[in-house]
C-alpha positions as CSV (number, residue, x, y, z in Angstrom):
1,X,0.0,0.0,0.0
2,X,1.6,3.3,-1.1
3,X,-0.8,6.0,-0.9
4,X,-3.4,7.0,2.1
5,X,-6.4,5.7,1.7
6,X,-9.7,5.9,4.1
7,X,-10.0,2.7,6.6
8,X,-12.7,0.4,5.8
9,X,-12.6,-0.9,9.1
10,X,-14.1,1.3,12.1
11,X,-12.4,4.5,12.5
12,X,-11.3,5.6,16.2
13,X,-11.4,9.2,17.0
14,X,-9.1,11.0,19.6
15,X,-8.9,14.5,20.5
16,X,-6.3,16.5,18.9
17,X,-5.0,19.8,19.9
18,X,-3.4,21.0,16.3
19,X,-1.0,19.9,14.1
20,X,2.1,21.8,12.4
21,X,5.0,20.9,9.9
22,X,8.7,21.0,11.8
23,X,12.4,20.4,10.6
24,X,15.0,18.5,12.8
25,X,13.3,18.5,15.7
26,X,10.7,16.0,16.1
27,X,12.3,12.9,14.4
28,X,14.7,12.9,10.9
29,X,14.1,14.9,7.9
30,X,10.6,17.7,7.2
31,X,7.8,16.1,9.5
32,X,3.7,16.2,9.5
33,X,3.7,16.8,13.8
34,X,0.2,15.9,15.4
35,X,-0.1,17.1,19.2
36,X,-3.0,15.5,20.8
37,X,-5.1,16.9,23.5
38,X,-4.7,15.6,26.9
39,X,-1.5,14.5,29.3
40,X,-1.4,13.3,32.9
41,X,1.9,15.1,34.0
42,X,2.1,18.7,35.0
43,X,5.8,19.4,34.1
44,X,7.1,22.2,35.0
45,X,9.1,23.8,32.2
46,X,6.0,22.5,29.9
47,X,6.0,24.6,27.0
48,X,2.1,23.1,25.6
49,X,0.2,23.5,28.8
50,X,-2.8,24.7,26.7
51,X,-2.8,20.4,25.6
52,X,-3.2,19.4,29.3
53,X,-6.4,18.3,28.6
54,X,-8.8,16.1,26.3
55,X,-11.4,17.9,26.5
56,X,-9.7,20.8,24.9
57,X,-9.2,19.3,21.9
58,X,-11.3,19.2,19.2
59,X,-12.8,15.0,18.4
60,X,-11.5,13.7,15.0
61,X,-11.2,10.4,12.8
62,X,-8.6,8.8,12.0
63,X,-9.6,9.0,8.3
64,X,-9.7,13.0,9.2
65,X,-6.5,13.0,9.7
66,X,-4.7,10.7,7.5
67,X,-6.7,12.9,5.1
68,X,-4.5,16.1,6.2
69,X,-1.1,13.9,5.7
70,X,-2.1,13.2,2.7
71,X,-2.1,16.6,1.5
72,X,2.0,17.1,2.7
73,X,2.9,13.1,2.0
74,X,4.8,14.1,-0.9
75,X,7.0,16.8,0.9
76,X,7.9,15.4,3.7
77,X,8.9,11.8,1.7
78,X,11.1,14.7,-0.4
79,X,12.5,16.0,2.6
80,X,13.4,12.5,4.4
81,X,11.1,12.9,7.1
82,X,7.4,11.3,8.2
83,X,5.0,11.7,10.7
84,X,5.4,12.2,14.6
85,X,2.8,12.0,16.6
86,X,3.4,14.1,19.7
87,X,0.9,15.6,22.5
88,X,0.4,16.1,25.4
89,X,0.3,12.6,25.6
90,X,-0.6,10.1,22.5
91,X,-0.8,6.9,24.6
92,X,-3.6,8.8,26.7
93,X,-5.4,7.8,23.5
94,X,-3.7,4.6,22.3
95,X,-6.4,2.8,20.4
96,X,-6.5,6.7,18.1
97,X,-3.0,7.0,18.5
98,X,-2.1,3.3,17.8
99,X,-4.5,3.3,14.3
100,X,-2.9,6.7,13.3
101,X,1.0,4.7,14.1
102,X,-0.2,1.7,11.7
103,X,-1.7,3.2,8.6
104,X,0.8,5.9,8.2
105,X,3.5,3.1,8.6
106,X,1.5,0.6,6.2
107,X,1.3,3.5,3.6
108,X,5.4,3.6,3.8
109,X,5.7,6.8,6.0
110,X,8.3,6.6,8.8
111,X,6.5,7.3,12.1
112,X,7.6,8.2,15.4
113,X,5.8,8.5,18.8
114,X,6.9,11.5,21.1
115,X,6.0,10.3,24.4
116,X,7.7,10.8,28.7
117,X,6.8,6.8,28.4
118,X,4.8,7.1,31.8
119,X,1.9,5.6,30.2
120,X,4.4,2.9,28.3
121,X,2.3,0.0,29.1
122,X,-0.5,0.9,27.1
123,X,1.3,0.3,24.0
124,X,1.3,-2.6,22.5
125,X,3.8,-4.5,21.2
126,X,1.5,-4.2,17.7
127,X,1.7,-0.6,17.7
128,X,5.7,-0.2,18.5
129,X,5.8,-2.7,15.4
130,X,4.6,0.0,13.3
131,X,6.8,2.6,15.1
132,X,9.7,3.3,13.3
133,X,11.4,5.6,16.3
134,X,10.3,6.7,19.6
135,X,11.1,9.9,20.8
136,X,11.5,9.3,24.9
137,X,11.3,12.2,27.5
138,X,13.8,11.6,30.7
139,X,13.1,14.4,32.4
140,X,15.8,13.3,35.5
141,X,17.2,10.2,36.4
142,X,16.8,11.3,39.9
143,X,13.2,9.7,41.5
144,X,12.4,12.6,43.6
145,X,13.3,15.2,41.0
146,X,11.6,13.6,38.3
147,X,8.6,13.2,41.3
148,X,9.1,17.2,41.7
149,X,9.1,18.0,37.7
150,X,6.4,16.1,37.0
151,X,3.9,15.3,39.9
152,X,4.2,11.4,38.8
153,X,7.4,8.6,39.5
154,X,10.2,7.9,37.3
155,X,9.5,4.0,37.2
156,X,7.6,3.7,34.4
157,X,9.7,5.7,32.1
158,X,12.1,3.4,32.8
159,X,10.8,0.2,32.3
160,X,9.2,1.1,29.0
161,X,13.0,2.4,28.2
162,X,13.8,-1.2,29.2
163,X,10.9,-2.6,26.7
164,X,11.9,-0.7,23.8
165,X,15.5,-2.1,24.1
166,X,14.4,-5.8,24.7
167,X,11.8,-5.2,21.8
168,X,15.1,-3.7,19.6
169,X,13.0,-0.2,18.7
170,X,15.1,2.8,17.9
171,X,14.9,5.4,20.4
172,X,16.4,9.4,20.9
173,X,16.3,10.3,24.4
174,X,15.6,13.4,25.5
175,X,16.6,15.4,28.2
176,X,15.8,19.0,29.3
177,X,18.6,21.1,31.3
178,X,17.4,23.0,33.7
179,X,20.1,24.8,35.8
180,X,19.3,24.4,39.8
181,X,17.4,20.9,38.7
182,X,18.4,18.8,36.0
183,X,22.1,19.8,36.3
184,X,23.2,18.1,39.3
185,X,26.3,15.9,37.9
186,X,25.2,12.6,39.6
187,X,22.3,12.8,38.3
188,X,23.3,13.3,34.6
189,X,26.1,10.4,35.3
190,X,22.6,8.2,36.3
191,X,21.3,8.7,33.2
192,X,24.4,8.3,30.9
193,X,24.9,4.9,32.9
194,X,21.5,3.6,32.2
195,X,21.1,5.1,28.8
196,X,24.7,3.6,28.0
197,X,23.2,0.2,28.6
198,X,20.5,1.0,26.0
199,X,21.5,-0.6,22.7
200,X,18.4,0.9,20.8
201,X,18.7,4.2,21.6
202,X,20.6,6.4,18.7
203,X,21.5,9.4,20.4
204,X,20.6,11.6,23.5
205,X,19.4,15.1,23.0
206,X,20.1,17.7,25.5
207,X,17.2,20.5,25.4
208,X,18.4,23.9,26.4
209,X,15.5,25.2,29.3
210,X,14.2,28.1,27.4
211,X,11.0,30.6,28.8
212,X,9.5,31.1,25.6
213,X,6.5,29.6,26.9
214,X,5.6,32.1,29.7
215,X,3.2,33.7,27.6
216,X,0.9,30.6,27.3
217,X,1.0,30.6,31.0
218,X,-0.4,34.5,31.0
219,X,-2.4,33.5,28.4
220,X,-4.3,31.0,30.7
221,X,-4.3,32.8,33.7
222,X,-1.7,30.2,35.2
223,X,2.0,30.9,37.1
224,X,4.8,30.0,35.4
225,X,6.5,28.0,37.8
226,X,10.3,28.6,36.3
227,X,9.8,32.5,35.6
228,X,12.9,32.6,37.5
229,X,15.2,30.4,35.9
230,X,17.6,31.3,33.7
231,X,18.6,29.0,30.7
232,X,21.4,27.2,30.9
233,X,24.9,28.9,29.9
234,X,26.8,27.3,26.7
235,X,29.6,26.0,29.6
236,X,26.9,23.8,31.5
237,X,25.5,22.7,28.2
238,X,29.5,21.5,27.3
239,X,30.0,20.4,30.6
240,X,26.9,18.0,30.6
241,X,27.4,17.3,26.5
242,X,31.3,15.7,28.0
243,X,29.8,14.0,30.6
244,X,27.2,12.4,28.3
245,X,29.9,11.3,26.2
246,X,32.6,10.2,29.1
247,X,30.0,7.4,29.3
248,X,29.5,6.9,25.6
249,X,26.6,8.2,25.1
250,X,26.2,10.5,21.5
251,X,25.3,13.8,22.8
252,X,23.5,16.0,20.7
């Protein structure tokens, strides 16, 4: 099957926040990005709170939106790139999320699923079959700081890290630096430990803390909790980028 075509089977809907087209940053090459409504953490440095919930989304099909790749398949097969889908959370909805993984991947689109993996068991082996690279949030290797950035544990993350290795599914991890949280060095040595023992995962991709968010925050009449912080220095980002790589990890 080379070209999207409307299921004949039952269609699942989902609610989606928006979609948009990015470059380098959500998976290889020019990608279709879909951001689904909904999400069970409350991170702190979340730059999409306005996706917190399902219900502030708008319902769709599945043939509604295969329907809009269609319209960009060309360009983004041109550019090397595919479809992501991204969120808030997409395995909040994984019966939506897991039909939209299969019938872009069975019409020859690389796909990949941006996700913090705390909901990792409610993907199915089926729909990481039809995932050709999983984009996994780490947001600390440390339990109570993840706890504290989050609101949820670490645990999960980590086993479904675990599953994608065992299962032998390409992976980026991704980390966000966040000076006076997520740059302790013991913590980073953690996670270049256990990510070192990852064979499936390509690279690791340190995100500069930025604030560029803050006026979503205004926007919904909620505090930015990090107002205060300052992103993070080009030193620390080396610093952390060497200590990455002492362990072997790609750094990027």
């Amino acid at each position: 099957m080379s070209s999207i075509e409307p299921s004949t089977a039952p269609c699942e809907r989902g609610s989606v926040h928006s979609f948009d087209i990015s470059t380098g940053v959500d998976g290889p090459g020019t990608r279709f990005v879909l951001f689904t409504a909904g999400c069970p953490l409350r991170c702190l440095y979340c730059h999409n709170p306005e996706t917190w919930r399902m219900r502030e989304g708008h319902r769709e099909t599945a043939d509604a939106v295969m329907a809009e790749i269609g319209k960009y398949r060309r360009f983004i097969q041109v550019a090397g790139g595919g479809v992501t889908i991204s969120g808030g959370e997409p395995l909040l909805q994984p019966a939506f999320t897991g039909e939209l993984l299969r019938r872009c991947h069975d019409s020859g689109l690389h796909t990949a699923l941006d996700t913090s993996g705390y909901l990792g068991e409610r993907a199915t082996d089926a729909m990481l079959a039809d995932t050709d690279l999983v984009l996994l949030d780490i947001k600390s290797f440390d339990p109570a700081v993840y706890r504290r950035l989050t609101g949820a544990p670490l645990a999960p993350t980590l086993r479904f890290a675990r599953r994608l290795a065992e299962l032998g599914r390409p992976a980026w991890i991704r980390y966000v630096l966040v000076p006076g949280l997520t740059d302790a060095e013991s913590h980073i040595d953690g996670l270049a430990e256990f990510v070192a023992t990852l064979p499936n995962v390509e690279h690791l991709e340190v995100l500069p803390f930025h604030r560029m968010a803050a006026h979503k925050y205004a926007d919904l009449g909620l505090r930015y909790p990090l107002a205060d912080v300052e992103p993070p220095s080009a030193e620390l980002l080396e610093r952390v980028h060497a200590r990455f790589r002492a362990h072997g990890v790609d750094s990027r």
